[in-house]
C-alpha angles and dihedrals in degrees: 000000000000126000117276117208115272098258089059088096139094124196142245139167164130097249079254093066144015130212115197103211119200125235086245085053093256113144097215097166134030125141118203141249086345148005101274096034110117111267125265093186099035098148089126081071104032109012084181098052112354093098125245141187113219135177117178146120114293099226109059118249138141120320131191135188139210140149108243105250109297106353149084098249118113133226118201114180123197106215104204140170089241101035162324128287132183132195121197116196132178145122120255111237114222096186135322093218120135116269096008120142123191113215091213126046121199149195118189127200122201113190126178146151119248106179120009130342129309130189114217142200121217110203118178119171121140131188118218120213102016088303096311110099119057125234135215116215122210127189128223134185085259103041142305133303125214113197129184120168109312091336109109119190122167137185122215113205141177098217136037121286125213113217126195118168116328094349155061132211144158142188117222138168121218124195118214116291092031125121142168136199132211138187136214114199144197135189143190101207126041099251102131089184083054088050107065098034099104114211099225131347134283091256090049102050085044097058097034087047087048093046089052094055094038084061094042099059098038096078090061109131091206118110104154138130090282097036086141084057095046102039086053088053088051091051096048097055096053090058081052094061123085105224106211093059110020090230106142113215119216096230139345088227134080125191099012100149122245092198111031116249092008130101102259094116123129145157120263101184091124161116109231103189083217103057098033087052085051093059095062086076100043086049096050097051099053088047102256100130089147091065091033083051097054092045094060087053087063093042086058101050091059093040074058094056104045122156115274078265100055100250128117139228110262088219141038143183104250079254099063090254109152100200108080094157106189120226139168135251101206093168087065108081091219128226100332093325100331111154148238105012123220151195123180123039119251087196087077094087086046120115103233105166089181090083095065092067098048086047094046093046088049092052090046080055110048082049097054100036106026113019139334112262125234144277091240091034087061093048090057097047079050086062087047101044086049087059103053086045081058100042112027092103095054113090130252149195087246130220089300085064095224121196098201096083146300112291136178099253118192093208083068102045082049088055092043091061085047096052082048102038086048093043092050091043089048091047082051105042087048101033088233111159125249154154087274105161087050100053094042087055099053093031077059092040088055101048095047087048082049092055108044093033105026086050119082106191083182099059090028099232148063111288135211109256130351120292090009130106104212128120128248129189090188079085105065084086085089101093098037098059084044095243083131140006121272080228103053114120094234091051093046093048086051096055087050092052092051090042080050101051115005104044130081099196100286086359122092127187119212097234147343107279103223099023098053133072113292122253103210092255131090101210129086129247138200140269117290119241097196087056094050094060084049089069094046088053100044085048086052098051090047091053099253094131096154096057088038089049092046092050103045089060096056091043083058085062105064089061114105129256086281093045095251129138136210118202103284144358135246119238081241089059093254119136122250144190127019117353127263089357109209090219104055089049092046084049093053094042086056095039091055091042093054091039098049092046096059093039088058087042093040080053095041095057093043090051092049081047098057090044100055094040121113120252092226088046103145084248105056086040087053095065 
């Protein structure tokens, strides 16, 4: 077994957990019972020892991957000489109701034939632990059972499994019309009987858990010119959100390389209170408030529980724990040599002042578009806003969490005007009290620093960080939190700069390596996607629909065969970086809703044009 590239996934899950199955059927990843549990398939980081849980023919031949219409569950055909075979993957879903917690976790794998005749290979080894701790393995009449420590993980089976050493395994041939059904199982409590006693049947999960995403996306409001794209994004994300709590990670995945070989490698298991808060918008506009509304549950009870100084941790566990502590797994070799290996996240302890104003214009939003916010919740945003008043001008490591150093980076100041301009127009559209003159002061004090430091006449654009003349795409969320017109001069020459040197054609890079402030690590990285439908969206606010349009398809491109994106992409068209990554699908979803908007009114104004003009008009004369 040898490593695949990082697109070559598709996604399953139980909104508590997420598997990543190969396009040759191969699990490779799959962390249980939550996000940020250790791994017990972990072969995408180690494909000698990091566990895995294949089916597939066992001659090689074409394979080919969907998602069955509207849902999460995965379809993976083997195209052979001498038949058909189909492999149907996905989580049953017990409930999504907050605070649930299922005792028992599944994967089911359907597997038929579909022409001919195709001989198949069962492999099952995980890896507890991320690879650290050994399992024993027991067999029953029903399956196998792998036990380490108190982990229990059992696989149900209809035929009898061979086992040698830390894993089981069978070859087996099926006819057409022959299927079989087998179940991976997780428990919470060490009961093997329990184990291998399946709650309802293959046929029935799959229809219930069809039935669940089918409902689900039905009550998206997107109707637009890439509705598949968008439903999929939609999808996705909510694979990416931990139901009992409504915390959004920002991906299943750690370690995953955003440069092939180098050490940019971190785990994204996560709630960012940046990209979570970003999500707000992308939900509401697609319809979910029930999941923007959990979210901002969730959202409250950290706002409840701010530093001594009013600020708040920039990330959190999906369970609101505040301690991530990053370390390293130096005995995992890493995505095809990608070294080190990590879990935690050592960003966690950074100052990045750009997240109070996602989180503050997300708030501003889900008040205005989903439910009015309380009372106590407001007190608590007042300590917040206060802070920022107090701290805005201190540098940070920014919202690319640098580790070479604090900087000034414009991107920062521009989110602490937001976090300021949507606290004063809350205060104003709710008649809450608070400390107004002074926000307004310091919210007027940043946008003119912005301006005569953040500018550089001589490059013609926004720049990263004060006094320094490299680029940043991180700003072309100007226009698009209204701290300046799309139009103006200074934002349309900026635009011009990052088209210029930091895009390759639909691919934009963050920053300029060399020019811009160091991260704390010598090695290159990819394009990023997030930064990519950024563009799409500040074009499209300046009018220029035909380049946005352009480059959003390209961009459309880049996606994998599912339609699914990591964090960046390769200048080869690989994916790179964790896998599916939440911020690059919310940014899509916005791009094509504002895209798609301005295209409808751009071809509403030139309909009423045509009907109103004269049949005699000079142009139509002139043909």
């Amino acid at each position: 077994m040898s490593y695949k590239n990082i697109g070559d996934y598709g996604i399953i899950g139980d909104l508590h957990t997420i598997a990543l199955v190969g396009i040759d059927g191969s699990i490779d990843w799959c962390c249980l019972p939550r996000f940020d549990s250790p791994s017990i398939f972990g072969a995408i980081l180690d494909h000698k020892i990091g566990g895995y849980f294949k089916i597939a023919p066992v001659t090689n031949g074409n394979t080919r991957q969907m998602y069955l219409p509207e849902t999460n569950i995965l379809l993976t055909r083997f195209l052979q000489h001498d038949g058909v075979g189909e492999l149907t993957d996905f989580m049953p879903i017990e409930s999504d109701e907050a605070g649930y917690r299922p005792r028992r976790h599944q994967i089911i794998r359907m597997l038929s034939v579909v022409r001919g005749t195709v001989t198949f290979r069962l492999e099952c080894t995980p890896a507890f632990n991320f690879g650290r701790n050994p399992h024993d393995i027991e067999t029953r009449p029903k399956g196998i059972i792998f036990q380490s420590g108190d982990q229990s993980v059992g696989l149900v089976s209809p035929i009898p499994l061979h086992t040698r050493e830390n894993f089981a395994y069978q070859e087996f041939t099926l006819h057409q019309g022959e299927s079989l059904t087998f179940f991976l199982e997780y428990l919470e409590v060490k009961n093997g009987d329990q184990l291998l006693s399946t709650p309802e049947s293959g046929d029935e999960a799959f229809r219930n858990t069809s039935a669940f995403w089918q409902r689900w996306l039905a009550q998206c409001q997107y109707d637009g010119r890439w509705r598949e794209v968008v439903h999929r994004s939609a999808l996705a994300l909510k694979l990416l959100t931990y139901a009992p709590t409504g915390a959004i990670v920002a991906a299943p995945t750690t370690s995953l390389p955003e440069n092939i070989g180098g050490p940019r490698n971190w785990d994204y298991r996560y709630t960012w209170i940046r990209d979570a808060a970003f999500s707000i918008y992308g939900l509401l506009r697609l319809g979910f408030t029930v999941e923007a509304s959990r979210f901002m549950d969730w959202l409250n009870a950290r706002c409840c529980e701010l530093n001594p100084d009013g600020s708040i941790q920039l990330m959190y566990g999906i369970d609101g724990r505040r301690d991530l502590t990053e370390e390293e797994l130096p005995h995992l070799d890493g995505h095809r040599s990608s070294r080190p290996v990590r879990i935690g996240n050592g960003a966690a302890s950074q100052l990045q002042m750009d997240m109070y104003g996602a989180l503050m214009d997300a708030v501003y939003l889900y008040n205005k578009h989903g439910a009015s916010i309380s009372y106590d919740l407001w007190v608590n945003l007042c300590r917040l806003l206060d802070f920022v008043c107090n701290n805005w001008e201190q540098p940070d490591e920014g919202i690319w969490e640098v580790r070479g150093g604090r900087r000034h980076f414009v991107y920062s100041k521009v989110m602490c005007w937001v976090a300021l301009d949507r606290g004063i127009r809350l205060a104003d559209k709710r008649g809450f009290p608070g400390n107004r003159a002074r926000w307004m002061e310091e919210r007027d004090r940043i946008y003119r620093e912005i301006m005569e430091r953040g500018w550089n006449a001589e490059i013609g654009a926004f720049v990263q960080s004060y006094d320094s003349e490299a680029l940043d795409a991180a700003n072309l969320i100007m226009p698009l939190v209204f701290f300046v017109s799309p139009t103006d001069p200074r934002m349309l020459s900026t635009i011009d700069r990052t088209l210029e040197q930091l895009a390759l054609g639909s691919l934009v890079y963050r920053y300029e390596n060399g020019k811009a402030a160091s991260d704390g690590l010598d090695s290159e990285e990819g394009t990023f996607s997030m930064c990519t439908f950024w563009l799409v969206e500040a074009l499209t606010k300046a009018g220029r629909l035909t380049e946005a349009r352009l480059i959003f398809e390209k961009m459309l491109s880049y996606a994998n065969h599912l339609r699914l994106y990591a964090e960046e992409v390769s200048h080869s068209g690989e994916q790179l970086g964790n896998f599916p990554q939440a911020f690059t699908h919310f940014a899509l979803i916005t791009a094509a809703c504002n895209l798609d908007l301005a295209l409808n009114t751009k071809r509403a104004a030139h309909t009423v044009v045509r009907r109103h003009r004269p049949s005699s008009s000079p142009s139509r004369q002139s043909h």
